[in-house]
N, C-alpha and C positions, 0 to 999 in steps of 0.2 A: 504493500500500500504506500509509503513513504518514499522507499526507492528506486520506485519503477521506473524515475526518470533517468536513474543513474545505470541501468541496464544500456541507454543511449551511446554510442561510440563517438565521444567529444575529448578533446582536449585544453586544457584549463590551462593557462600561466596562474600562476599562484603570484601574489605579494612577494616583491621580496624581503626577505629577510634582514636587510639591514633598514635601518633606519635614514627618511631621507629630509634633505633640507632644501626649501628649492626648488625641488624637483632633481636634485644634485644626491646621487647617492651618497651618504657618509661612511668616511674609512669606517673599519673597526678597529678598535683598541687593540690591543695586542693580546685579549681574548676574542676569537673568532666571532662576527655576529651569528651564527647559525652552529653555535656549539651545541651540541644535547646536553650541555649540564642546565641547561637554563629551560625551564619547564614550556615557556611561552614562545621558545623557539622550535621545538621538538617537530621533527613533522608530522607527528599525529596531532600536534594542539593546531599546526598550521592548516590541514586539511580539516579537521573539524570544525574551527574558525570559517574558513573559507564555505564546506557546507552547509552552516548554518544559515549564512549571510546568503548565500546564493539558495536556499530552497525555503528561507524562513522559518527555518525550525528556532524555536522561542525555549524560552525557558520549562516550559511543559513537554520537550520532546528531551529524552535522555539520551543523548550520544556518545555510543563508545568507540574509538578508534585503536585498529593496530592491534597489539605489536607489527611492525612494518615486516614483511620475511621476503627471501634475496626471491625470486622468479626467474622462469625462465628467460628473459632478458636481461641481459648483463647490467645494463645503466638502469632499469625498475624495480623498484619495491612492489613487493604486493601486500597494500594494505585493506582487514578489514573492517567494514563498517556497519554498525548493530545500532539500529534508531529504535526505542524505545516507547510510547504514549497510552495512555488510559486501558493498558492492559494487551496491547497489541506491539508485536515487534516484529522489524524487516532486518534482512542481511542484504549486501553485497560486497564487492571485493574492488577498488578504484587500483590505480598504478600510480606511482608515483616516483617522479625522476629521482633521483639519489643526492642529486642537487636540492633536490625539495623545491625547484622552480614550478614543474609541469603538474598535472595530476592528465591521468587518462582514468575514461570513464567507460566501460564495454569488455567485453570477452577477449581473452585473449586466447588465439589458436593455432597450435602447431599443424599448420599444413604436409607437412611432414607424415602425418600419422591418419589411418582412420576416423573420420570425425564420427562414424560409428560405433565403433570397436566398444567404447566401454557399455551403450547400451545392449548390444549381439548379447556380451558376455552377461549381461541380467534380467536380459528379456528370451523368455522362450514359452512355446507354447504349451508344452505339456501333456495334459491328460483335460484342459480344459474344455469344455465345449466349444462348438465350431462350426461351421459352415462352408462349405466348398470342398476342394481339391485340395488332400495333404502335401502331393507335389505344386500346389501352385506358387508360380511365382513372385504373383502379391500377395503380403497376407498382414491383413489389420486387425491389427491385438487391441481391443479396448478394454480398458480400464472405468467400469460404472456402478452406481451404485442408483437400484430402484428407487428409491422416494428422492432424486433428483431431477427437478423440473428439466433440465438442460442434458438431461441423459436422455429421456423420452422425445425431445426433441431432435436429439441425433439418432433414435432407434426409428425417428419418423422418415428421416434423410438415409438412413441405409434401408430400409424398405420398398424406397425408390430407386436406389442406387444398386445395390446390389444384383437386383434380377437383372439387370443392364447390364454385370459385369461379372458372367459366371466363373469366369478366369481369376476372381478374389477368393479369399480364403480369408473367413473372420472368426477371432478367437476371443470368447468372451472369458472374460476378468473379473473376480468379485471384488469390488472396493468401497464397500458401505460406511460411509461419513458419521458414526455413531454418535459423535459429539454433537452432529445439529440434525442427526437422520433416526429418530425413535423407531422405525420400525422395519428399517431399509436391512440391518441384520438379520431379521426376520424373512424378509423377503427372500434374501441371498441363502439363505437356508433352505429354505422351500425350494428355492428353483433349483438348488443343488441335489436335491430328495429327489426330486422330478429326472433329472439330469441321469442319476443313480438307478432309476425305474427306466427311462427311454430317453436317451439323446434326441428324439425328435422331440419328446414332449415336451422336453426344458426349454426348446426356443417358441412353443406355443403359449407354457407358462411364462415365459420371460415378457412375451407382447401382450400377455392379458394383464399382467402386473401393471404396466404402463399406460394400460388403456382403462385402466381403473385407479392410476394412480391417484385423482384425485377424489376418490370416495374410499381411501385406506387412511386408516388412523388407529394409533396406537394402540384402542380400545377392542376395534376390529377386527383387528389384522387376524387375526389367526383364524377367523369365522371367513372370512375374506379368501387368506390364501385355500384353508378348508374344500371352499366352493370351487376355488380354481382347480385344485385335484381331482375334486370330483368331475369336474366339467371333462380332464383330458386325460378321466376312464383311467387313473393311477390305482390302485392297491392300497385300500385307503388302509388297513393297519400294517403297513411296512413303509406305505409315507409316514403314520405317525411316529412309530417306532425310528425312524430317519431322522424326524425334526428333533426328539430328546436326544440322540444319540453325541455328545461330547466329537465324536470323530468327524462329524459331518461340520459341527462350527469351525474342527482344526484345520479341514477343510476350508473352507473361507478366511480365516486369519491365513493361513501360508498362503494365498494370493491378495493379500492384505499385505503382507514383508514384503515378497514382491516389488511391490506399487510406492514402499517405504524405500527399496533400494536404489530402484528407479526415479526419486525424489519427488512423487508424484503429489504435488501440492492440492488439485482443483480435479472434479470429474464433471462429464467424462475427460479422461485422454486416451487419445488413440495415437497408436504407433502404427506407419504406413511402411512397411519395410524397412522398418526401424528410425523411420522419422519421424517426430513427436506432433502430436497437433491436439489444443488443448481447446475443449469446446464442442459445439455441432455444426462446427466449421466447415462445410459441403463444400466451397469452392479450393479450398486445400486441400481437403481429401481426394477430391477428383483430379485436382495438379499433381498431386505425387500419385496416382494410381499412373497416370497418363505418364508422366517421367520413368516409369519402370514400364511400359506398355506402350513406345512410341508410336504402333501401327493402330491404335485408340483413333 
């Protein structure tokens, strides 16, 4: 929330450090002006200073800067930055020259390497449920959690999308937001029981969830999901015995870690061959299908 602007690829000159007169910079004494013994020269107090002043953070925003550590560029620091207010706090990471003149503000990437690679090695599909061709070449991993308005929204956009593109391969993800989703656990449980009964059934309960999403409520739910088993003809005491069962939640947390290593902050996210896209974003989704699929 605070520092999304500093996600932007800019480059700052900072203040200098010495004191001027004039407009005329002034020597320093024969202690350096930009010693670190002196607290208000540091370049964490000078990037802190400088972010406040440039984003208005007041005295009701807590900011922590630094320790500064060497990065892969020989002349930058990488320092980071933790904004604090009314119970909510953001991270990011700025660069800063070693001069303490510059600040850079954006990603830094070694071209050199896979810009893939670290999520291949933590994304994979599994044993989860799916859709399409296990040989296909595209394959969209999402990441959702049913009592999310913006997940049913992108289950409306792959319902259209999909039958257009039987050449995809979608793999669903449990990632139930428990802190503001009372009964979206619940959900993920169920369609997992279903999932465990018939792989076909769990994508029928997965679009009845959603298309009732707004008459489930915490008091409900289980009368609710109940009625969805019965509706797609499940074995209703081995769905029950499913829903108590400890192994079926453990089931849903291990694609909960998952989505925790993957640093997955907001759902849905879907992954397009390992490209991230956070939202019910259709016109990205369909740019990276088509990017893996030029004859689209």
């Amino acid at each position: 929330m605070f520092l999304c602007a500093l996600l932007l690829l800019t480059v700052f000159r900072l203040p200098s450090v010495a004191q001027t007169v004039s407009g005329k910079e002034k020597s320093p004494g024969p202690k350096a002006a930009d010693s670190p013994n002196t607290k208000s020269e540091t370049i964490e107090n000078r990037v802190e200073q400088y972010l406040r002043n440039l984003y208005a953070w007041g005295p009701a925003f807590d900011v922590k800067v630094g320790p500064p550590k060497p990065s892969p560029i020989a002349d930058l620091l990488q320092v980071p930055v933790t904004v604090s207010m009314g119970g909510q706090s953001d991270t990011a990471v700025v660069y800063v020259s070693k001069t303490g003149n510059f600040l850079l503000r954006g990603e830094l990437t070694d071209m050199s390497v896979d810009p893939f690679a670290e999520i291949k090695s933590k994304l994979h599909a599994g044993n989860s449920p799916s859709l399409g061709p296990e040989d296909a070449k595209i394959t969209l991993i999402e990441f959702a959690d049913f009592e999310c308005p913006s997940c049913r929204q992108l289950d409306l956009v792959l319902r259209d999308l999909l039958p257009r593109h039987p050449e995809v391969r979608l793999v669903f993800k449990h990632y139930p937001l428990t802190d503001i989703h009372p009964w979206a656990m619940s959900a993920a449980i169920a369609s997992q029981c279903a999932f465990q009964q018939s792989p076909a059934a769990f994508w029928k309960i997965h679009d009845a969830i959603f298309d009732a999403q707004d008459t489930i409520t915490p008091s409900n739910v289980s009368d609710k999901l109940q009625d969805l088993a019965n509706q797609q003809g499940l074995n209703p005491d081995a769905y029950r015995a499913c829903m108590i069962n400890p192994e079926t939640a453990n089931q849903v947390k291990q694609t909960i870690e998952e989505g925790h290593a993957l640093t997955i902050t907001a759902t849905p996210t879907t992954f397009v061959n390992n490209r991230r896209v956070i939202g019910p974003d259709k016109s990205t989704i369909e740019q990276f299908i088509a990017f893996n699929h030029p004859t689209i």
